[in-house]
C-alpha positions as CSV (number, residue, x, y, z in Angstrom):
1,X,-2.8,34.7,-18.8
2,X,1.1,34.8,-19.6
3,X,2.4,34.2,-16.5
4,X,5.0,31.1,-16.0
5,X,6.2,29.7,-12.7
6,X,9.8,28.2,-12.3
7,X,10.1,26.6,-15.7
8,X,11.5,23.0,-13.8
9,X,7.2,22.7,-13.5
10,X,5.8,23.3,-16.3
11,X,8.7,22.3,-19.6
12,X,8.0,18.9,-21.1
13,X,10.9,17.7,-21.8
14,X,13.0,15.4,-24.4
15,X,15.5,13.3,-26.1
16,X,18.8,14.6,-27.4
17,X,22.0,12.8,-28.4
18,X,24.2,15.2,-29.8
19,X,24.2,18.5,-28.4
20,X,25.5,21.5,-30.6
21,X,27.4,24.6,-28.8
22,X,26.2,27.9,-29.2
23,X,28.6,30.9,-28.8
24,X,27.6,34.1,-26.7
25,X,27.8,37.4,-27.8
26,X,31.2,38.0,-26.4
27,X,32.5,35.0,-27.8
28,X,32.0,32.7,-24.9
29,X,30.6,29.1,-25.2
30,X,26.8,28.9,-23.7
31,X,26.3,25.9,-22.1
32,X,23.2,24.2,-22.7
33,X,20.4,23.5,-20.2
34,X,19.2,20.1,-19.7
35,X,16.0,18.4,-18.7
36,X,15.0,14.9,-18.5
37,X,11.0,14.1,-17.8
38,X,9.7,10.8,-16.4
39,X,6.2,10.1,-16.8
40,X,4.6,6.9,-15.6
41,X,1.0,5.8,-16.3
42,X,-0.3,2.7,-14.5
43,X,-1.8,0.5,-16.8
44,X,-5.4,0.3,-14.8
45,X,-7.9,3.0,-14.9
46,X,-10.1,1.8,-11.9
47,X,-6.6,2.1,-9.6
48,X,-5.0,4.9,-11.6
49,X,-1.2,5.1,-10.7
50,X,0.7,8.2,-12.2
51,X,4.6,9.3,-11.4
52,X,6.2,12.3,-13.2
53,X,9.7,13.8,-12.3
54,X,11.9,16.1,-13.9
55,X,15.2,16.2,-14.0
56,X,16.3,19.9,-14.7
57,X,20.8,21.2,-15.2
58,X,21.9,24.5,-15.8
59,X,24.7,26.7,-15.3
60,X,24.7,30.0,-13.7
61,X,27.8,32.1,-14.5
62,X,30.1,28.9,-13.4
63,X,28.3,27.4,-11.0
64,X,25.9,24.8,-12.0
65,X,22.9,23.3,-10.7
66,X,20.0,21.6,-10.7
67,X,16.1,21.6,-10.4
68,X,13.8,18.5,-9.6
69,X,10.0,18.3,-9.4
70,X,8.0,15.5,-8.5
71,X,4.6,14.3,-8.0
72,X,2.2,10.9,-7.4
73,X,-1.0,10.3,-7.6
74,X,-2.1,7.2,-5.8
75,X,-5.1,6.0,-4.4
76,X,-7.0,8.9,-5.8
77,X,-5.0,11.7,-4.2
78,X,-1.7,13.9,-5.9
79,X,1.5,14.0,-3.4
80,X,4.1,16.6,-4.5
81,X,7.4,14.7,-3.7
82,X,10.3,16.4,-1.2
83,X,12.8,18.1,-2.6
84,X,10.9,19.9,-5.2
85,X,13.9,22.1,-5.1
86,X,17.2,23.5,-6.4
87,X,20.3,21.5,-5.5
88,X,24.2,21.3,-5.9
89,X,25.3,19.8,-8.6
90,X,28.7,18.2,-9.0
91,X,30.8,19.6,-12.0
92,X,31.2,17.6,-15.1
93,X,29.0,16.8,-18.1
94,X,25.5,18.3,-17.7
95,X,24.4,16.1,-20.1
96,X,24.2,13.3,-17.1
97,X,21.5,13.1,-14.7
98,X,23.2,13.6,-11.3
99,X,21.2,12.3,-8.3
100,X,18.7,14.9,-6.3
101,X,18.3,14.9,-2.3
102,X,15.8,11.9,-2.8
103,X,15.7,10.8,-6.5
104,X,18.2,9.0,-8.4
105,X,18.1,7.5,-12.1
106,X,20.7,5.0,-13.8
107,X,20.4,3.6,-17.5
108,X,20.0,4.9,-20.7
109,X,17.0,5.1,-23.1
110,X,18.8,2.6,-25.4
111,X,18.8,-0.2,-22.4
112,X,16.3,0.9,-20.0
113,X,16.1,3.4,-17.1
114,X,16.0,2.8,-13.2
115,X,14.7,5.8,-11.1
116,X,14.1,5.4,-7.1
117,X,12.8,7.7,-5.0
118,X,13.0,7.8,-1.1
119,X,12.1,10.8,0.7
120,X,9.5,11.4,3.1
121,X,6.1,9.8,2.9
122,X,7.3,8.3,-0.3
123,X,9.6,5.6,-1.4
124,X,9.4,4.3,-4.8
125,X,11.2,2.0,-8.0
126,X,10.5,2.5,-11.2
127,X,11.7,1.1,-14.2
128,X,11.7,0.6,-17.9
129,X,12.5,-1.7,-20.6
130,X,14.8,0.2,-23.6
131,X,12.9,2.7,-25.3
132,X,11.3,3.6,-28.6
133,X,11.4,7.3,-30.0
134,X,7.7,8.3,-31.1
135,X,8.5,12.0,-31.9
136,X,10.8,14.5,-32.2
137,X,8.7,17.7,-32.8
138,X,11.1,20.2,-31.8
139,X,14.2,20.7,-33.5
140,X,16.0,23.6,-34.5
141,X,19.5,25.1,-34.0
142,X,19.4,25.7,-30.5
143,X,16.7,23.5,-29.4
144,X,16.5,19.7,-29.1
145,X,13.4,17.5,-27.9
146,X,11.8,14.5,-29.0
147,X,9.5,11.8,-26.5
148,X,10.0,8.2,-26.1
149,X,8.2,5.1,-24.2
150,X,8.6,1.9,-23.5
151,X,6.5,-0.7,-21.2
152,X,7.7,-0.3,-17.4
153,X,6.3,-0.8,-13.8
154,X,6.6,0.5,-11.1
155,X,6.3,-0.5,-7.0
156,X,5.3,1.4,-4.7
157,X,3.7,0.7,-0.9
158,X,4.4,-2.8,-1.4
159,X,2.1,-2.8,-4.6
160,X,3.6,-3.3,-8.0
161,X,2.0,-1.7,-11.2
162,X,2.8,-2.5,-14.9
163,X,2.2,0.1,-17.6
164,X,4.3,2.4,-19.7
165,X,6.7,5.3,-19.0
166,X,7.6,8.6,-21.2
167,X,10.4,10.0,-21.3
168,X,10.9,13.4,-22.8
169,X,14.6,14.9,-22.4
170,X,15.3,18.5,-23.9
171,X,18.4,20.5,-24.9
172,X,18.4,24.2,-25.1
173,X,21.1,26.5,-25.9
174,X,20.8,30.0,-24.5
175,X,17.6,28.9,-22.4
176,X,18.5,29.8,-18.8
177,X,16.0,27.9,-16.5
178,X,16.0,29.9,-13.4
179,X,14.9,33.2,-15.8
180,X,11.4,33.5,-15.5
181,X,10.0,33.7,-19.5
182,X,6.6,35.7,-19.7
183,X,5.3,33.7,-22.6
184,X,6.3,30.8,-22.9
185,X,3.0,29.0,-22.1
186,X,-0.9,30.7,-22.5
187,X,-3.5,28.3,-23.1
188,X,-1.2,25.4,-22.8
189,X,-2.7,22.0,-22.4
190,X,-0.6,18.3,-22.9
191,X,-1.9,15.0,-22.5
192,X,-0.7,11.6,-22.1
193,X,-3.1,8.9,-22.9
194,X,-3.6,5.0,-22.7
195,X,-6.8,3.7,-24.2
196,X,-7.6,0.1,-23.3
197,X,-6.6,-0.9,-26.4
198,X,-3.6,-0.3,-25.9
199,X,-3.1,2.8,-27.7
200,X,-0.3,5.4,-26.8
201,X,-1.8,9.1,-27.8
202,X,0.4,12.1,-26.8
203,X,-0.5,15.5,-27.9
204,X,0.0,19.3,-26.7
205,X,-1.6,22.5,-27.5
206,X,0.5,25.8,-26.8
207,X,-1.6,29.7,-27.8
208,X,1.0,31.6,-26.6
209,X,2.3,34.3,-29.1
210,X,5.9,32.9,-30.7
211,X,6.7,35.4,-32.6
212,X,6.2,38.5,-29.7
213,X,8.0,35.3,-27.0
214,X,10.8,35.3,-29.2
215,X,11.4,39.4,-30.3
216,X,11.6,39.7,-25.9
217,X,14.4,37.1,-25.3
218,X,17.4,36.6,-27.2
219,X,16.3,33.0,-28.0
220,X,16.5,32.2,-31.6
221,X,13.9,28.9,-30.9
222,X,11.3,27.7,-28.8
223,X,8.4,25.1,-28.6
224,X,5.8,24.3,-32.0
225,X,2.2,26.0,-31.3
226,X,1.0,21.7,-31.4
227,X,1.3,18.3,-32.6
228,X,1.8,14.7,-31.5
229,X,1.4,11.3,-31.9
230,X,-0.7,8.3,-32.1
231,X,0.6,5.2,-31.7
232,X,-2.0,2.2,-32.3
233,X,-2.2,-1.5,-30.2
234,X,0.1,-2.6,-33.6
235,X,2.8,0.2,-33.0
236,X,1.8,1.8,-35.9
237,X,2.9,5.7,-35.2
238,X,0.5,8.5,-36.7
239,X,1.1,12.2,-36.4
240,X,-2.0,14.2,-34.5
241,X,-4.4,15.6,-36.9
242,X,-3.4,19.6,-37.0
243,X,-4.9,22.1,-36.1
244,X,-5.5,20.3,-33.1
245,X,-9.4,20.6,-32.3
246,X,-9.8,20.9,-28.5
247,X,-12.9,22.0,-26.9
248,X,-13.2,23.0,-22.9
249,X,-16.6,21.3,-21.8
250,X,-16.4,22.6,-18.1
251,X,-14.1,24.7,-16.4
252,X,-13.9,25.1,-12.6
253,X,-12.7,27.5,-10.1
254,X,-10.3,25.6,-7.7
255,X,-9.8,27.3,-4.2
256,X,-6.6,28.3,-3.8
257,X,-6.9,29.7,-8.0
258,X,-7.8,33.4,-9.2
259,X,-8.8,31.6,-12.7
260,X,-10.8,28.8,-13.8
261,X,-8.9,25.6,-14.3
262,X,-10.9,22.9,-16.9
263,X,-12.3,19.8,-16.1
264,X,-14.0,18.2,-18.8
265,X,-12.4,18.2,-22.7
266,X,-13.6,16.9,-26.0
267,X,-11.2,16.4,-28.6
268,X,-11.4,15.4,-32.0
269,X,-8.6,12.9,-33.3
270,X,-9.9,11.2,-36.4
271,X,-9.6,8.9,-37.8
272,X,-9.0,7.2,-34.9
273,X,-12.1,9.0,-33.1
274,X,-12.9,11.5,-30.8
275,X,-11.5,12.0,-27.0
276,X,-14.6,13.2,-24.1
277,X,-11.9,13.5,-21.1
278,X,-12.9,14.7,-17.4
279,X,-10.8,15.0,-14.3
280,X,-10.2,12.9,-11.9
281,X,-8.3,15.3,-9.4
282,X,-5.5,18.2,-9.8
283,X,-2.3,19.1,-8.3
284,X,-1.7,22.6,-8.1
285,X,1.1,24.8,-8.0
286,X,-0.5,28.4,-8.2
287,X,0.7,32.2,-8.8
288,X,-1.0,35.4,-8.7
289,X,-1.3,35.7,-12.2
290,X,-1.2,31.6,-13.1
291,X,-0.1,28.4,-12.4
292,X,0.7,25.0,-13.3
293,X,-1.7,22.2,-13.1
294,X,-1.5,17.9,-12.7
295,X,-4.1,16.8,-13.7
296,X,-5.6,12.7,-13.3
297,X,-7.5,11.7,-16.8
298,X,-10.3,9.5,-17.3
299,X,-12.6,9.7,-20.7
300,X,-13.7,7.6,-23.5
301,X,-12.6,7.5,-27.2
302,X,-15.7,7.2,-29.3
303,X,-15.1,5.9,-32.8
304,X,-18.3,5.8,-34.4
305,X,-20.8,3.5,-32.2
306,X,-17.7,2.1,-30.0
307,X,-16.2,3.3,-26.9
308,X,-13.1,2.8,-25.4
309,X,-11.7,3.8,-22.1
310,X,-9.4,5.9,-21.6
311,X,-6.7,7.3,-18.9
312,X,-3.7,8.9,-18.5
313,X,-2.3,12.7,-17.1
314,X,-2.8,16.1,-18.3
315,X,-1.0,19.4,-17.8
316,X,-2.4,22.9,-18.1
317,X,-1.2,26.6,-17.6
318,X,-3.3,29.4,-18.3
């Protein structure tokens, strides 16, 4: 299915320093649209703590604005955050992250980020230590994105968590995030993993049709079919074996879906081995005709007669 939701959901999203500006066809400047993503994976599997929120700017004629999404999973259940919303945002430079209605986020990636949410059931800190780029997959003329981490914790309930955050900001010239894009995303899957090791592995597989995406919208880029990284308990970073060979064990119908949603993966990723992952609950936000989907991960990594936990969050969109 083609269908894609409000794109604040379901864009992964990355680092940029210098932003180029693209003209219009009349000759007026386009101003760029900006997202910022936040991921954090607790660094326990038994007590799995996950965080993501986005950050999402635009501009609509002159008005700009901006987009947040967030979500926990804690204790074995997903929470959408409040004000998973649009809100006003206060002229200036785009390119800083303005506080939402609950969330706020101070830093940079070279010194470390802050981010505290308080809203409703919810009140939470989170924060890094200075980051280290791992990739920067997509680049072109219009479009910027690369992902970062760095070790981080986070305390929540009166509980604090140690483990690692991503963060994945994006620049895109001509992009317009309110505009719906018929796709963008088919097949899409992204993962963020943590073995016990200590092993960072980020990867993402996108089927949807590039060339027919980019012939509908006057868009000159958009997102790679796949890749991503490996990082090892040394920091040793390897690119992700292409193609990418992902296999759908089990898929399930959820209730609220008109599609199946998976639930079991195998993955190959040698050298370093090969990935049997399987849910361990989902966050949905569904449409007629699709959706987007959180997803808690648990699996193994089996290299040859060894086996290695393994956790971390997925994302899917038919």
């Amino acid at each position: 299915m083609r269908q894609m939701g409000p794109f604040i959901t379901i864009v992964f999203v990355f680092l940029l320093v210098v932003t180029p500006v693209a003209m219009a066809a009349d000759g007026v400047e386009e101003t760029p649209y900006y997202s910022d993503r936040f991921v954090f994976q607790g660094g326990e599997v038994d007590d799995l703590v996950l965080v993501i929120l986005n950050f999402n700017r635009g501009q609509v004629g002159p008005k700009p604005y901006g987009e947040f999404f967030g979500a926990l999973f804690h204790k074995g259940r997903w929470s959408y955050l409040e004000g998973n919303d649009l809100y006003p945002y206060r002229a200036g430079d785009l390119r800083n992250i303005q506080s939402s209605y609950y969330a706020r986020v101070t830093g940079a990636a070279a010194s470390g980020f802050k981010l505290r949410y308080d809203g409703g059931d919810h009140t939470f800190d989170l924060a890094c230590a200075p980051m280290r780029t791992l990739d920067t997959s997509h680049v072109g003329p219009t479009l910027k994105s690369s992902v970062s981490s760095a070790e981080a914790w986070l305390r929540v309930r009166g509980n604090v968590y140690w483990g690692r955050m991503i963060h994945e900001p994006l620049v895109w010239t001509g992009f317009h995030g309110l505009k719906k894009y018929r796709g963008l995303f088919e097949a899409y899957h992204r993962f963020y993993l943590t073995t016990a090791a200590g092993r960072e592995v980020y990867f993402y597989q996108n089927k949807s049709d590039r060339v027919k995406f980019l012939s509908q919208y006057d868009l000159v880029d958009t997102f790679q079919p796949e890749g991503g990284v490996m990082v090892t308990a040394g920091g040793v970073i390897d690119r992700f074996p292409q193609p990418i060979a992902l296999r759908i064990v089990l898929m399930a119908r959820s209730f609220l879906s008109f599609f199946p949603v998976p639930e079991r993966w195998e993955v190959d990723a040698s050298p370093l081995g090969t990935f049997s992952l399987w849910s361990r609950g989902q966050a949905e936000k569904g449409w007629f005709l699709g959706g987007y989907h959180l997803i808690a991960i648990e699996g193994i990594l089996k290299t040859g007669a060894a086996e290695e936990r393994v956790w971390g969050l997925a994302e899917y969109i038919p």
